[in-house]
C-alpha positions as CSV (number, residue, x, y, z in Angstrom):
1,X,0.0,0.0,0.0
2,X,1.2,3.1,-0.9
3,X,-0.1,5.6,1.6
4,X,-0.2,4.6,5.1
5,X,-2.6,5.7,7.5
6,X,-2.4,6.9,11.1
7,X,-5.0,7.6,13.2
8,X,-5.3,10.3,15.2
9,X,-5.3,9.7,19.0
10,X,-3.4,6.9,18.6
11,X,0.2,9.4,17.5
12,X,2.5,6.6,16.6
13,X,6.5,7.1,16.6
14,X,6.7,9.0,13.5
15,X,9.9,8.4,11.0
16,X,12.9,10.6,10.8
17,X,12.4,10.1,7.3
18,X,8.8,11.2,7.6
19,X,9.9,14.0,9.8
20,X,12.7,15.9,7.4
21,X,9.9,15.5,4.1
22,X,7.6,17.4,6.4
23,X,10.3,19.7,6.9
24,X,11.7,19.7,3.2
25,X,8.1,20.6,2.1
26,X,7.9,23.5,5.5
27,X,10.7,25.3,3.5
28,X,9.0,25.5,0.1
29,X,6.9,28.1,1.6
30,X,9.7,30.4,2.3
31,X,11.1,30.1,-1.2
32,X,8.1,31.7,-2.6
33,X,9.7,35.1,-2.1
34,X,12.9,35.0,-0.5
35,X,14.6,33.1,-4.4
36,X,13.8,36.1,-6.4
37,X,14.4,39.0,-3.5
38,X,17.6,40.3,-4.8
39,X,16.7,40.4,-8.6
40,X,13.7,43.3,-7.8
41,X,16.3,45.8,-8.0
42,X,17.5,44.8,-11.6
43,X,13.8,44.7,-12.9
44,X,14.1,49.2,-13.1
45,X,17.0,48.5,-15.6
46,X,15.3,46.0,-18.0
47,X,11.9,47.7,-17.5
48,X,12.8,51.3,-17.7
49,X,9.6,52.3,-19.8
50,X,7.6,51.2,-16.4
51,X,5.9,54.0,-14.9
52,X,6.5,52.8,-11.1
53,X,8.7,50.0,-12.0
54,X,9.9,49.9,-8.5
55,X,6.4,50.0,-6.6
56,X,5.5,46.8,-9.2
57,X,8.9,44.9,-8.8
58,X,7.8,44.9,-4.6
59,X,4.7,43.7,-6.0
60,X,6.4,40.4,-7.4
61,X,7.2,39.5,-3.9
62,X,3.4,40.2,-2.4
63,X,1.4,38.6,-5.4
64,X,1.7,35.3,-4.3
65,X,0.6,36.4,-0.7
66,X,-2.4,38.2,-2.3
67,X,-3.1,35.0,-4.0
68,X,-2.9,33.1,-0.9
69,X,-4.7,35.5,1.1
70,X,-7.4,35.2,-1.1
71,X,-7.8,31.8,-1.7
72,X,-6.4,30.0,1.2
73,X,-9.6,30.1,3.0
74,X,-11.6,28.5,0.5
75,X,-8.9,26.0,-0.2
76,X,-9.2,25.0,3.4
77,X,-12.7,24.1,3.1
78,X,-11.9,22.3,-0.3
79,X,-8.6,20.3,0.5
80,X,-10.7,18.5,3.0
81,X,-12.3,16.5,0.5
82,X,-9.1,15.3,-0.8
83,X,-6.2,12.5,0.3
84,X,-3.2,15.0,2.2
85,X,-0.6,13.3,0.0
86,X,-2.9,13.7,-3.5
87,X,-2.9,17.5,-2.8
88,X,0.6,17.7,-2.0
89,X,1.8,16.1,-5.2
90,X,-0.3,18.5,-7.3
91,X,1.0,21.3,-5.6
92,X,4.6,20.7,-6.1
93,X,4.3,20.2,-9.6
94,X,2.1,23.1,-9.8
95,X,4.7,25.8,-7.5
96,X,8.2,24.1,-9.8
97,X,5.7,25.7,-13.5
98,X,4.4,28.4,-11.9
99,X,7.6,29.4,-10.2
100,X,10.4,29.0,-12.7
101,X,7.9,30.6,-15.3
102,X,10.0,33.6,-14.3
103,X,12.5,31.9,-17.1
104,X,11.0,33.2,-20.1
105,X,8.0,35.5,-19.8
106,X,8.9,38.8,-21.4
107,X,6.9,41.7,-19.6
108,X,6.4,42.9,-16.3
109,X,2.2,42.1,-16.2
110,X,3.0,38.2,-17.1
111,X,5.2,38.1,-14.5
112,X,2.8,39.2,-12.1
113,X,0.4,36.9,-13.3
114,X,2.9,33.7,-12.6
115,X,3.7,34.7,-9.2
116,X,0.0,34.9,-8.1
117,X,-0.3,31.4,-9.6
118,X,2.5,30.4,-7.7
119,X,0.6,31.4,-4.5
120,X,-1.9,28.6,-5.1
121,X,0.3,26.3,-5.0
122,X,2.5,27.9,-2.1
123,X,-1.1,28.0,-0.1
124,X,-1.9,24.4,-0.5
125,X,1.5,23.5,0.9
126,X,1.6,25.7,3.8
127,X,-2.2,24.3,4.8
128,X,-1.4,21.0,4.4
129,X,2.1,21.4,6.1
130,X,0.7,23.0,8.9
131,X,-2.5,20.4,9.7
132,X,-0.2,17.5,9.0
133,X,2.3,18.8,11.8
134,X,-1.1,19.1,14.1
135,X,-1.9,15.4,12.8
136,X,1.3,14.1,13.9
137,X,2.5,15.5,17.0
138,X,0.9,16.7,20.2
139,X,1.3,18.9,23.3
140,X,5.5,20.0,23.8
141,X,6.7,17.7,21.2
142,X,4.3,19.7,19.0
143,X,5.9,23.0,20.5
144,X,9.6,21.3,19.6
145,X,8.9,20.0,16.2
146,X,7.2,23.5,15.0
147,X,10.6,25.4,16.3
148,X,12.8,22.8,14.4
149,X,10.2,23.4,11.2
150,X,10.7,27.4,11.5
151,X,14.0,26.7,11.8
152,X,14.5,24.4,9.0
153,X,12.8,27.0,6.6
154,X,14.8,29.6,8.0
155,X,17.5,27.6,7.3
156,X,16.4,26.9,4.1
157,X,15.1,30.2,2.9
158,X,19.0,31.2,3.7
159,X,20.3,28.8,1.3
160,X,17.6,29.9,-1.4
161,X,18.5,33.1,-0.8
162,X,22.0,33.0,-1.1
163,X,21.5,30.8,-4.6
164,X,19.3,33.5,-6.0
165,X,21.8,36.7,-4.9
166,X,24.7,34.5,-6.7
167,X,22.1,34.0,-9.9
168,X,20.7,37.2,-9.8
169,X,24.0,39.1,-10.2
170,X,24.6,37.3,-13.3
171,X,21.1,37.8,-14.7
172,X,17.8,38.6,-13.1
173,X,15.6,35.9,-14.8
174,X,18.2,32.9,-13.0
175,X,16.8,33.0,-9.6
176,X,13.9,31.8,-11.1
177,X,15.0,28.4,-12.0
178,X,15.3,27.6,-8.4
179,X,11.6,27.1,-7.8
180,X,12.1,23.8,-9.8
181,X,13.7,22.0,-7.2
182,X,10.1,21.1,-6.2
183,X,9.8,18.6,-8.1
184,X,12.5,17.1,-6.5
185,X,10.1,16.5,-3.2
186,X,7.9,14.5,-5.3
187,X,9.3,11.2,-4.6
188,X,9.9,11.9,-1.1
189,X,6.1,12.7,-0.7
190,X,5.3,9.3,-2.6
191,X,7.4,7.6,0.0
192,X,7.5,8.7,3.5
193,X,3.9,10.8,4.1
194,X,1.3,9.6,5.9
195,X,-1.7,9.9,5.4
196,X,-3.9,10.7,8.6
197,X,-7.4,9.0,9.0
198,X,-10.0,11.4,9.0
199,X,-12.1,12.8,11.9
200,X,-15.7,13.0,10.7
201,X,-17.9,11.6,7.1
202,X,-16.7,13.7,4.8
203,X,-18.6,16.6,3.4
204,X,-19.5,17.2,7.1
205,X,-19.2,21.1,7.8
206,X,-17.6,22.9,11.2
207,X,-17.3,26.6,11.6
208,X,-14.2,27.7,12.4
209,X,-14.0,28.7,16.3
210,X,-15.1,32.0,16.9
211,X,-11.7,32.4,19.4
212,X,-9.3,31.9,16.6
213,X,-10.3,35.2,15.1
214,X,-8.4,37.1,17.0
215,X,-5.6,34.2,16.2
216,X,-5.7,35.4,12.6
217,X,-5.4,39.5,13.3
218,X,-2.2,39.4,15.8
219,X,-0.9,36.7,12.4
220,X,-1.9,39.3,10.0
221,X,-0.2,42.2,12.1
222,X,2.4,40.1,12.7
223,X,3.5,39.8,8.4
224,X,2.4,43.0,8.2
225,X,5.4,44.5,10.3
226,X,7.9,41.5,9.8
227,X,7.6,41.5,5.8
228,X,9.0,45.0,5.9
229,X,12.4,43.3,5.8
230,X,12.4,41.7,2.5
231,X,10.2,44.7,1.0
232,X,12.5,47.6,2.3
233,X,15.6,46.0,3.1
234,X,17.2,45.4,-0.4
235,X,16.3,48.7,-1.5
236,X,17.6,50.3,1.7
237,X,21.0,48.5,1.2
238,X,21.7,47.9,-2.9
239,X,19.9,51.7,-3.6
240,X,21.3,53.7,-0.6
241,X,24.4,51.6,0.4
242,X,25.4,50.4,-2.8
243,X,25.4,46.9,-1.8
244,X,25.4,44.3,-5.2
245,X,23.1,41.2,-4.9
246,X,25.6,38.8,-3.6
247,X,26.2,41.3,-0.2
248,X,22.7,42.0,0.1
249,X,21.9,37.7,0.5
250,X,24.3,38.0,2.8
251,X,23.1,40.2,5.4
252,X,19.5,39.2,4.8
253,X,20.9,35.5,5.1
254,X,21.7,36.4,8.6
255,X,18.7,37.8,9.4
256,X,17.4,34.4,8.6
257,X,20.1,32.1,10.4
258,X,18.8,34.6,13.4
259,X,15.2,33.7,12.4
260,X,15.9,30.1,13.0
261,X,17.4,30.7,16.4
262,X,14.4,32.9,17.3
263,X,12.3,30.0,16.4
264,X,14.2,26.9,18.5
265,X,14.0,29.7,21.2
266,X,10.4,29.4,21.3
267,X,10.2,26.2,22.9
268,X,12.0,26.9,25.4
269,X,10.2,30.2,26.5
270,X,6.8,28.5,26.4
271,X,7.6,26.5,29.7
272,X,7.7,29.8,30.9
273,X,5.6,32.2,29.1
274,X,2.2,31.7,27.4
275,X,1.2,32.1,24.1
276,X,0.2,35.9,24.5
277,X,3.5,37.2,26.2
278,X,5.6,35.5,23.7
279,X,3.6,37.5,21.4
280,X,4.6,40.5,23.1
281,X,8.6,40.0,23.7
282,X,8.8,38.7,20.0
283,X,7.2,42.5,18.9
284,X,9.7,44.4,21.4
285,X,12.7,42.5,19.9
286,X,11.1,43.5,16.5
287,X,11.2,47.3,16.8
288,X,14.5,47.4,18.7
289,X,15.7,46.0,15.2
290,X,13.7,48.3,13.2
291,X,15.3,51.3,15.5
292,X,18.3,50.0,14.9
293,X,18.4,49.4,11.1
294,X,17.2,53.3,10.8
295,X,20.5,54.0,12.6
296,X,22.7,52.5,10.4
297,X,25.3,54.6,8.7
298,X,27.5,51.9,7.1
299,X,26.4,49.2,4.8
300,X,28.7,46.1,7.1
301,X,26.6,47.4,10.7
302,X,23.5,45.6,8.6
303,X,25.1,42.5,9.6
304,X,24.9,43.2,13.4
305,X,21.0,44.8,13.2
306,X,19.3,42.7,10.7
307,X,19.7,39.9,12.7
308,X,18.0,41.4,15.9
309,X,14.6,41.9,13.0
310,X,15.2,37.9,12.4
311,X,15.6,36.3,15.9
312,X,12.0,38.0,16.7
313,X,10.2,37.1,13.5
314,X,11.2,33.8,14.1
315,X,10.0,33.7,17.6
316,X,7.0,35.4,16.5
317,X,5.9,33.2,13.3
318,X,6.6,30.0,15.4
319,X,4.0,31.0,18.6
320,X,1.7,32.3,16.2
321,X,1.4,28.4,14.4
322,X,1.5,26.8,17.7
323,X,-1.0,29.3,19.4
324,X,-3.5,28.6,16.0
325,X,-3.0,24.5,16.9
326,X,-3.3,24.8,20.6
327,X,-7.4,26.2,19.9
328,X,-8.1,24.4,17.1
329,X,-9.9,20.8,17.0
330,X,-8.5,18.1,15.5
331,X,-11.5,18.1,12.8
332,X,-11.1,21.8,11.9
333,X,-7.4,21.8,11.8
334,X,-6.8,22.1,7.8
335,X,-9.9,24.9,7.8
336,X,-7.9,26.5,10.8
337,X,-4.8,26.4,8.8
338,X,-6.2,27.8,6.0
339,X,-7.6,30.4,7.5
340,X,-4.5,31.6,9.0
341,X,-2.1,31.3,6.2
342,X,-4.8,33.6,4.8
343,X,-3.9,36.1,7.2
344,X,-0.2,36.0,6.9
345,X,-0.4,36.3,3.9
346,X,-3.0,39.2,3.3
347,X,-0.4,41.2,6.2
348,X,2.7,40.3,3.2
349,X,0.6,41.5,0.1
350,X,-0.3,44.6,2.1
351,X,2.4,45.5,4.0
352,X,4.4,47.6,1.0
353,X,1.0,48.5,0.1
354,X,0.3,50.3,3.4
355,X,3.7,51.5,3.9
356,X,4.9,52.5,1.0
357,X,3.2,56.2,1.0
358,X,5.0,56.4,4.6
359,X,8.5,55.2,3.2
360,X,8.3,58.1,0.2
361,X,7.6,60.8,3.1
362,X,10.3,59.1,5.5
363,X,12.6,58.1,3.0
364,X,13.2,54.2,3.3
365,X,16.1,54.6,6.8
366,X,13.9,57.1,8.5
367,X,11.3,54.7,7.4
368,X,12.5,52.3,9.6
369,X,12.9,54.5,13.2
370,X,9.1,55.5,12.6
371,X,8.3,51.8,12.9
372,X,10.5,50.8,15.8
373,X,8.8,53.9,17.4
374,X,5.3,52.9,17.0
375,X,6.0,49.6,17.5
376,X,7.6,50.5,21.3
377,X,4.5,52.9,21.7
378,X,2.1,50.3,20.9
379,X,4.0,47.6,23.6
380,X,4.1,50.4,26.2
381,X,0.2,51.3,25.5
382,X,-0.8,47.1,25.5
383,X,1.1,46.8,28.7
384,X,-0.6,49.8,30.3
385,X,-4.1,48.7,29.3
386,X,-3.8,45.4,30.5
387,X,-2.5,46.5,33.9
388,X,-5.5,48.9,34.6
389,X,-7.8,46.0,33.3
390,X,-6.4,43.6,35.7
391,X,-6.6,46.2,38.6
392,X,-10.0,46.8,37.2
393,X,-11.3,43.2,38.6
């Protein structure tokens, strides 16, 4: 038999083998932006006749997240129907075409239209992902495995990123190519995923639970501030620094080796700490990076701040999955999951969107103070609410 089955309630030893596919597949999500990050800045060269060439080139990272926050909530609802491992297998052949169509389209507007098809297939992964990690593993070994997963995607999403800073000096259209590596997964998928029993007769409906709503804004917020990095970042350092492609990997790279960290962190914090404050120490860590990066006056002190930005948006986007699976029930956790990747990725697509009349007035550096300051004014202004509302009862 092809596809095994486990049951759930029963959470039998799952494989190593089982355990790095689920994280192999994990860091296909973060390749739907991070490959391609350093060739934006080469798109104003080859598209020069581009009225806002550069606001459209920060588009090609946030079309797939527009995709995905459109769509991801109905997919929810429709991947239920379907075998986990079926779905998967579509959607990496579906995100290595879509992906690498980058290759060979010739205008701007086609390009755009491949990289919201590749959010389809980025938004089946990260829903299926995400419920199969709920289907396998429980309680702290749940908390564990998710902080390996972030950091095996940071991890990843360094490697990718590196690759694509490397192709993208030599021409823009290379880092495209690397999206085909999904169809190396294929066989892994074919071999070493389970697929979980399921909960109720299918075509049975659940609403999602009215307390995970609130899940879904603090995830949206969340991407909306952390996606400034890749957005802002390589302009700040390639336009304003002077930093080529290769350099620019790199400090972003170490942003994400720090992302990692922030997300093994997590577990350990969560004996301590619940879901909530975590939320809260991963924001402060957040803007003392953004004050930081706003500070900078040479293009090497990126090394030392970026990686403050990453150790908290790992610890952030790692409580934020784990907080979504603690509420959830077991029947409702690929709706759940849906419905959250929805909302991390509606806070990507909008987040140039929203800032970007606030980074023309700032100018991109300033850009970055005015954020770490409203983010410390909104910490000190949570804090002091809470504190009167406790006193309160």
């Amino acid at each position: 038999m092809l596809f095994k089955t486990v049951s759930q309630g029963d959470f039998l030893p799952i494989a190593n083998r089982t355990k790095i596919t689920l994280l192999l597949l994990s860091m296909t999500t973060m390749m739907s932006n991070v490959a391609i990050v350093t060739s934006l800045p080469h798109l104003k060269d080859y598209f020069p006749e581009i009225v806002q060439i550069e606001f459209l080139s920060r588009m090609m990272l946030t079309f797939p997240s527009l995709a995905i926050a459109i769509l991801a909530p109905f997919l929810g609802h429709f991947l239920h129907r379907f075998k986990r491992t079926h779905a998967l297998i579509a959607a990496l052949l579906f995100f290595a075409l879509a992906g690498s169509a980058g290759l060979y389209l010739p205008d701007i507007y086609s390009l755009l239209l491949s990289r919201f098809a590749l959010g389809i297939a980025i938004a089946v992964l990260m829903i299926l992902t995400t419920s199969l990690i709920g289907d396998y593993f429980q309680a702290e070994e749940r908390h564990r495995y998710m902080g390996l997963q972030s950091a095996f995607t940071s991890v990843g999403g360094l490697l990718f990123l590196l690759a694509g800073g490397m192709l993208s000096d030599i021409d823009w259209r290379y880092s495209f190519g690397i999206y085909l590596s999904g169809i190396l997964f294929l066989p892994l998928v074919f071999l070493y995923i389970k697929e979980p029993s399921r909960y109720h007769p299918l075509g049975e409906e659940h609403n999602v639970q009215p307390k995970l709503f609130r899940i879904y804004l603090l995830a949206f917020i969340l991407m909306l501030i952390f996606y400034i990095l890749p957005t802002q970042m390589p302009f700040l350092m390639m336009n304003h620094f002077g930093a080529d492609g290769k350099l620019t990997g790199m400090i972003i790279a170490m942003a994400f080796i720090f992302n990692a960290l922030g997300a093994l962190t997590f577990a350990r914090l969560k004996i301590y700490y619940d879901f909530k404050s975590i939320y809260m120490i991963g924001m402060g860590i957040v803007a003392v990076g953004f004050l930081l990066i706003g500070n900078v006056h040479h293009v090497y002190l990126f090394f030392f701040t970026s990686p403050i930005l990453g150790f908290g948006g790992g610890l952030l986007m790692t409580n934020i999955m784990a907080w979504m699976l603690h509420l959830a029930h077991e029947s409702k956790r690929i709706r759940s999951s849906g419905y959250l990747t929805s909302s991390l990725f509606m806070g990507q697509f909008f987040s140039p969107i929203l800032f970007h009349p606030a980074v023309d007035y700032f100018g991109v550096q300033h850009f970055f103070i005015a954020m770490g300051v409203t983010l410390v004014g909104f910490i000190f202004a949570t804090l002091f609410i809470n504190f009167f509302r406790v006193r309160l009862r």
